[in-house]
C-alpha positions in Angstrom: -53.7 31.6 25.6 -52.5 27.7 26.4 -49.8 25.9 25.8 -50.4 22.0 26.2 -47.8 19.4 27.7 -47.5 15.9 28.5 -46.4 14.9 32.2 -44.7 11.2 31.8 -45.0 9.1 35.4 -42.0 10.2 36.7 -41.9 13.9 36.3 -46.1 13.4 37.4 -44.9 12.0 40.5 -42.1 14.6 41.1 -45.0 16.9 40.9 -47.5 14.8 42.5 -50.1 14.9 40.2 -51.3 12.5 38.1 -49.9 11.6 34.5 -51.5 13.3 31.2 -52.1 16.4 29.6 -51.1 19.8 31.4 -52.9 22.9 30.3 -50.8 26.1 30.9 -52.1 29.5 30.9 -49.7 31.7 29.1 -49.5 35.3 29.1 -48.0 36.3 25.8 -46.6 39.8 27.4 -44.9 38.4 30.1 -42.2 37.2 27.4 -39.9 39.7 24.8 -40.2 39.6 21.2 -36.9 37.5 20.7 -38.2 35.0 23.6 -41.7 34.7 21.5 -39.5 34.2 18.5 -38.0 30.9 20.6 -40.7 29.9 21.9 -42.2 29.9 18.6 -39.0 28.0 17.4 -39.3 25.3 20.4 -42.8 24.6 19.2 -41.3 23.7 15.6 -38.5 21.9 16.3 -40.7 20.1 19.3 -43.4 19.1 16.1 -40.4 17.9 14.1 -39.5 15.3 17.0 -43.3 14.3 17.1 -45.2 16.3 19.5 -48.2 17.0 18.7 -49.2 20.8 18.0 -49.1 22.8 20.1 -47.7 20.8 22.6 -44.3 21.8 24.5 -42.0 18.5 25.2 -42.3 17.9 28.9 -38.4 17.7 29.2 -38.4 21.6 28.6 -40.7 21.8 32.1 -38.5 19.4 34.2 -38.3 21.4 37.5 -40.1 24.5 36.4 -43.6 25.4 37.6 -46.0 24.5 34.9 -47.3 28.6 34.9 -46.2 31.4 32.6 -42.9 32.3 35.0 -42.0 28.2 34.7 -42.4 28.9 30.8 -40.6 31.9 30.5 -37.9 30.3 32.3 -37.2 26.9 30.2 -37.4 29.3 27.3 -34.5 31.8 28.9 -32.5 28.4 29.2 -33.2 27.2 26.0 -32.2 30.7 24.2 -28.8 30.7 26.8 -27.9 27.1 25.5 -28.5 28.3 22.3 -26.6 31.6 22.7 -23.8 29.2 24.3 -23.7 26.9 21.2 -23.3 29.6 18.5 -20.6 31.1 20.4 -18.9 27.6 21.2 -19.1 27.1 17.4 -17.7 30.7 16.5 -14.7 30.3 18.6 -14.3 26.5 16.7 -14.6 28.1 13.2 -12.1 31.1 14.5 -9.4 28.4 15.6 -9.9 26.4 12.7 -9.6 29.4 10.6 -6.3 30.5 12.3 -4.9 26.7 11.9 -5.7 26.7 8.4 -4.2 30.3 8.1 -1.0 28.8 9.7 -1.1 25.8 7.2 -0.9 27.7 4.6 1.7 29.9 5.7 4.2 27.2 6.6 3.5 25.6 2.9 3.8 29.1 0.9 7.3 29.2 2.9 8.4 26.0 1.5 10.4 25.8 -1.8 8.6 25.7 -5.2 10.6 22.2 -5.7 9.7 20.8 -2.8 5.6 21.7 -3.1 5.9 20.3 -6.8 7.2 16.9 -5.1 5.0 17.0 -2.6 1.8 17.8 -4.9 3.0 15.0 -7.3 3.5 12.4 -5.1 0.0 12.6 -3.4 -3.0 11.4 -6.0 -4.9 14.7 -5.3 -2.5 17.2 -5.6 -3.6 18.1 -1.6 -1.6 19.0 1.5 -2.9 17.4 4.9 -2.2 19.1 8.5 -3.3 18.2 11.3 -6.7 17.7 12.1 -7.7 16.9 9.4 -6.4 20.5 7.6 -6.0 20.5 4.0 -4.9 22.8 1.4 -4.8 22.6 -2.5 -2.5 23.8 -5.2 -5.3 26.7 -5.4 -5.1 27.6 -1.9 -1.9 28.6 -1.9 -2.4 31.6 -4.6 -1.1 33.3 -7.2 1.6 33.7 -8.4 2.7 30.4 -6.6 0.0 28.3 -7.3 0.9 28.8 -11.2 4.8 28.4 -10.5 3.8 24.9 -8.3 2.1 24.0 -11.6 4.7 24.9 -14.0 7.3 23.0 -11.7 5.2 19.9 -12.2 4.4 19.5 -15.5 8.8 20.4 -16.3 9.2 17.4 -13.6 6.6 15.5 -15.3 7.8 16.2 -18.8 11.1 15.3 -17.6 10.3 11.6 -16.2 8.6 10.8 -19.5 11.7 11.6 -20.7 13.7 9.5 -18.6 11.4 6.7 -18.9 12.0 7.1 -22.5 15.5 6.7 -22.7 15.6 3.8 -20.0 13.0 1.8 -22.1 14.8 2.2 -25.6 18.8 2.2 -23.4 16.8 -1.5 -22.1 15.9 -2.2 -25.4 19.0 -2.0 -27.2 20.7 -3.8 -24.5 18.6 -6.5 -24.9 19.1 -6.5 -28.9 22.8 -6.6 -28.1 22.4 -9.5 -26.2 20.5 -11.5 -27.9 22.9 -10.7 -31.1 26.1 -11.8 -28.7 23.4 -15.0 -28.3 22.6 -15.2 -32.2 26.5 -15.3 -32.8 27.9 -17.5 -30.7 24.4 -20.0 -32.0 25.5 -19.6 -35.2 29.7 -20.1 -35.2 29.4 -22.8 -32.9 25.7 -24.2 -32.2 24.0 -28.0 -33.8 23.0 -28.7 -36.6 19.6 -28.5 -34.8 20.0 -25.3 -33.3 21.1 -23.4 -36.4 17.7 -25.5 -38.1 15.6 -23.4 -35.3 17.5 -20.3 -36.0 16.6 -20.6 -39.8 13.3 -21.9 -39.9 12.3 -18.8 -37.4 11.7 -21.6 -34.9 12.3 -20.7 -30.4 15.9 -21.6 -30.4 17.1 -19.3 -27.6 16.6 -22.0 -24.6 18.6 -24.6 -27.0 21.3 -21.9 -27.9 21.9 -21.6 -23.8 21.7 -25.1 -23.1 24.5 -25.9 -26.0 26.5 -22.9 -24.7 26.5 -24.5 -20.8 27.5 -27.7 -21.9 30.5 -26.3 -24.3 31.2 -23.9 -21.5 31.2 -27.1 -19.1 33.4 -29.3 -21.5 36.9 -28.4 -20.3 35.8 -28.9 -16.6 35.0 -32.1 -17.0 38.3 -32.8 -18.7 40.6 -31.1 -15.7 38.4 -32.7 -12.7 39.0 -36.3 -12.9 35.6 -38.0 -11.8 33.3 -35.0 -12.7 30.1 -35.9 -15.1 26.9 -34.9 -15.8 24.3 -35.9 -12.8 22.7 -39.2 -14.1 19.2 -37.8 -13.5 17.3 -34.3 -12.7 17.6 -33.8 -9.0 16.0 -30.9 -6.4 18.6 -28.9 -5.2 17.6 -28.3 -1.6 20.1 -26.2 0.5 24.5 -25.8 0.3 26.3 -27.9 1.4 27.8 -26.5 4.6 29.8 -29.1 6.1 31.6 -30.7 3.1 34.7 -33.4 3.1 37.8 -33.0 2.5 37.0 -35.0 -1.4 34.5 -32.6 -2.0 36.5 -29.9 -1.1 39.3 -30.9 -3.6 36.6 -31.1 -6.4 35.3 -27.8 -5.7 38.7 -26.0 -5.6 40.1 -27.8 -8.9 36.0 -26.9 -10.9 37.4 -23.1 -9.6 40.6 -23.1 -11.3 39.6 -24.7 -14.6 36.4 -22.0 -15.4 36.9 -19.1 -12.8 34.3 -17.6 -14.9 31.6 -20.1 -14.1 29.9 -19.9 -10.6 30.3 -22.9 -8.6 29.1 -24.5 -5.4 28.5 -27.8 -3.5 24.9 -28.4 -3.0 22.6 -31.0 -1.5 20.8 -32.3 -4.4 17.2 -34.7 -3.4 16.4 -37.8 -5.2 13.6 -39.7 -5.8 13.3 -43.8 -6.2 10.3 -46.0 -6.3 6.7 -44.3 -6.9 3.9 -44.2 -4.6 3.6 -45.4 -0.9 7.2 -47.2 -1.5 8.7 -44.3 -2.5 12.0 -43.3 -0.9 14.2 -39.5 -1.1 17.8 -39.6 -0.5 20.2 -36.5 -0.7 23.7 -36.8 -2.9 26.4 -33.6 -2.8 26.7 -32.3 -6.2 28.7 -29.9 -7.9 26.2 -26.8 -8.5 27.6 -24.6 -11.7 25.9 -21.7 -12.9 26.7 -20.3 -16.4 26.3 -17.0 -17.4 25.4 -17.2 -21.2 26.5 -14.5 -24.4 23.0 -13.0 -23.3 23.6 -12.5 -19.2 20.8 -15.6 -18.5 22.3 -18.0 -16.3 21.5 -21.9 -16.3 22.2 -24.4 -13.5 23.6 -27.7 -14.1 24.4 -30.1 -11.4 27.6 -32.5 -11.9 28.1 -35.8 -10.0 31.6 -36.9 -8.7 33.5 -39.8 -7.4 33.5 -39.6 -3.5 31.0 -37.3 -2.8 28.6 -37.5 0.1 25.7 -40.1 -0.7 23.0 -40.8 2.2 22.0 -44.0 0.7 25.9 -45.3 2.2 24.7 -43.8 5.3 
């Protein structure tokens, strides 16, 4: 019988022959069964990569003699690579095997507690080793499988519960404090504010704006020179480097309200509008009230003799 090839230009000159089609006699009893059966299998898989029919790829010949003994050969070193791939690939599953073996060793060792924390804090429930190893909850068997499962619904159970109480504890806090709010607004707050408060009106910004200026009313009657800043400023940084005047002010706003946070700060200022438009910085008094229901407000107080850079 014949097999057929195709010489390309360079193998044809290797040879030195011309290009084209290569009969080959082939004697079907100079080969075993199992080398028929790959010869057979060459043909396929060469069919599969577009060879026509019949036709052996010429990269199976390269060096060989283009007779039965030169086809008998490429087919031995076909079936030896082959034979060399399976067990390359055998000895890859084996190690992988064994690595995964060892994974799963080292997590069956571990504490129940610690696999629940693990297997809850990954989306999958899934171990990762190296390589690319993983495990599941399943693959670490039973009984532990079912004990890692138990452990993590009682841990799950238990931050529900905990979540729970933190979100009604938050709750009533913040109840509380808008009652302390609600109290002081109605013993002591406008004629406006407790109009809000009735009509079902928001009255809680008004309510902490009426308790920083009460809260701010005997300051401004033991600091000689304090007042309310004529106009809404933007507080840009501390002031580091004060005077000694600014000093004074800052110590005596400390002793009248210990209970009221203050600082100096540089406070930015605006005048003109447009392309004639000029900032300049003043010191201020920066107070900071904590109101009945823990908000804090910020109110800035001007003084006599403090820093101006429109003198400068």
């Amino acid at each position: 019988m014949k097999l057929h090839t195709i010489l390309g230009i360079t193998d044809a000159l290797t040879r030195g022959r011309e290009p084209g089609q290569v009969d080959i006699d082939l004697d079907p009893a100079a080969l075993t069964g199992e080398e028929r059966t790959a010869l057979v299998r060459m043909l396929a898989e060469d069919t599969r990569s577009g060879t026509a029919p019949g036709y052996l790829a010429a990269h199976r010949l390269t060096g060989k003699d283009l007779t039965t003994a030169g086809l008998v050969l490429a087919v031995q070193e076909t079936m030896a690579a082959a034979a060399k791939k399976a067990e390359e690939e055998a000895a890859r599953k084996a190690d992988w095997a064994a690595r995964e073996k060892a994974f799963l060793a080292e997590l069956r060792a571990r504490p129940i507690n610690r696999l629940a924390g693990e297997a809850l804090a990954n989306t999958w429930n899934i171990w990762r080793g190296e390589d690319g190893i993983q495990a599941s909850i399943s693959d670490l068997g039973e009984p532990l499988a079912s004990q890692v499962r138990g452990e993590m619904a009682a841990r799950t159970l238990a931050a529900r519960a905990k979540t729970a109480e933190a979100e009604e504890r938050a709750a009533g806090e913040k109840a509380a404090a808008e009652k302390r709010l609600l109290d002081w607004a109605t013993a002591h707050g406008s004629d406006l504010l407790h109009a809000r408060i009735e009509g079902e009106f928001s009255w809680e910004n008004l309510a902490r704006q009426e308790f920083t200026t009460a809260a701010l009313a005997p300051v401004l009657v033991a600091v000689p020179g304090l007042a309310p800043a004529p106009s809404e400023g933007e507080s840009i940084r501390e002031r580091d480097t004060p005077t000694l005047a600014e000093i004074k002010v800052l110590k005596a706003a400390r002793k009248a309200a210990p209970e009221i946070g203050f600082s100096l700060a540089w406070v930015r200022y605006e005048e003109g509008q447009g392309y004639d438009a000029t900032s300049y910085r003043v010191a201020e008094l920066e107070c900071v009230v904590t109101c009945p229901d823990g908000h804090e407000t910020t109110r800035y107080l001007s003084f006599d003799g403090a820093t101006d850079t429109r003198n400068q």
